[in-house]
Residue, then its C-alpha position, 0 to 999 in steps of 0.5 A: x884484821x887477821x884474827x888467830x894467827x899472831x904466831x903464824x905471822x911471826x913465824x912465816x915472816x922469819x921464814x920469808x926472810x931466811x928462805x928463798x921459797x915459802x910455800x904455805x900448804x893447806x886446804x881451800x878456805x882455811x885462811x893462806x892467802x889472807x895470812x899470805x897477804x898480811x905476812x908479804x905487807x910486814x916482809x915486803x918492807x925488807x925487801x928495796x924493791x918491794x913486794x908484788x902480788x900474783x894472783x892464780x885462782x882464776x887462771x886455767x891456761x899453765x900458758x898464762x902464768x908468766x904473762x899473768x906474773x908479769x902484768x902484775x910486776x909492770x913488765x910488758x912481756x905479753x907473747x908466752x912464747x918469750x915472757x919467761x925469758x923477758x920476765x926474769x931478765x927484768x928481775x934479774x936485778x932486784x930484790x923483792x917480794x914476790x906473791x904467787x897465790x893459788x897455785x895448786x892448779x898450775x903448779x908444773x908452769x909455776x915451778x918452771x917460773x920460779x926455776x928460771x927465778x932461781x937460777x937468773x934472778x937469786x935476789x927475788x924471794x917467792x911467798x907461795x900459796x897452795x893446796x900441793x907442794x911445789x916440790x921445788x929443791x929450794x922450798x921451805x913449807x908452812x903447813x896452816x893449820x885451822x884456827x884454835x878452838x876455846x879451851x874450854x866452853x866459856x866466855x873468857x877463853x872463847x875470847x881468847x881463841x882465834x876461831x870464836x875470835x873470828x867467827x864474833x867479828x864476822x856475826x857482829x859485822x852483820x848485827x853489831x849488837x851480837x854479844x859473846x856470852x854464857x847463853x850463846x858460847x857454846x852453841x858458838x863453839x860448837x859452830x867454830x867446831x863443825x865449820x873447822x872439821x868441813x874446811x879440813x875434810x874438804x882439803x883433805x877430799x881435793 
């Protein structure tokens, strides 16, 4: 489940379907991939030739990242030297989906992926995902944001607030009988608060 960001979905999968190029910008661990993954499963149904997931974080060669979107595409373009070429010409006339997470360390290959996209391939739409703009001319930005605090430190509003939402689910998976209560809400939130404050320090350090 994708706890607290009912109306970032909603908002993002508009813009998937209105934009050529979404970038959701934001620090490590705040949530854009899985917010990515929800988004592209809803759109993705919008698109004939569906959606496709690629996935950058564990790749360090900016050779790679052609061959690397075209296995997870299903195009047998193994050779960096001609995969930019072999890969948008083989797109050229579809109408999808396509994913790329993690691209903040590769994002100079990445850019010059979705330009050739742009350029042989218009009916192809990009979902990024990235601690950096791409600074693509064509891109749109979501900024993600952490997910909202209680407004008040009780129960009734912990519950309510996507942060706590969350956190709840993630106790509860280790120890099912974890309850939200009076006795523990505010030592709940204050959890949320401090996990919140180092998750955007450290996207704001990178």
């Amino acid at each position: 489940p994708l706890y607290g960001r009912a109306t970032d979905l909603a908002v993002l999968n508009g813009m998937i379907l209105a934009n050529a190029i979404v970038t959701v910008v934001g620090p490590a661990g705040i949530g854009k991939t899985r917010l990515a993954e929800a988004a592209a499963r809803e759109a993705g149904a919008a698109f004939p030739d569906g959606m496709r997931f690629v996935e950058f974080a564990q790749l360090a060669d900016p050779a790679l990242v052609t061959v690397t979107a075209s296995r997870a595409l299903g195009i047998a373009a193994g050779d960096p030297d001609t995969a930019l070429d072999f890969t948008v010409q083989a797109l050229a006339g579809r109408r999808l989906l396509l994913v790329l997470d993690n691209c903040e360390h590769l994002l100079d290959a990445v850019d010059r992926l979705v330009s050739a996209l742009r350029k042989d391939a218009p009916n192809v739409h990009l979902l990024i995902t990235s601690q950096e703009l791409l600074r693509h001319p064509d891109e749109h930005v979501y900024r993600l944001g952490a997910l909202a605090l209680p407004a008040d430190a009780t129960v009734a509003s912990a519950r309510e607030a996507g942060a706590t939402e969350l956190f709840v689910a993630r106790v509860q998976s280790l120890d099912p009988l974890f309850v939200l209560s009076d006795a523990n809400v505010a030592a709940v939130i204050d959890i949320c608060r401090r996990l919140g404050a180092k998750t955007v320090t450290k996207g704001k350090s990178m």
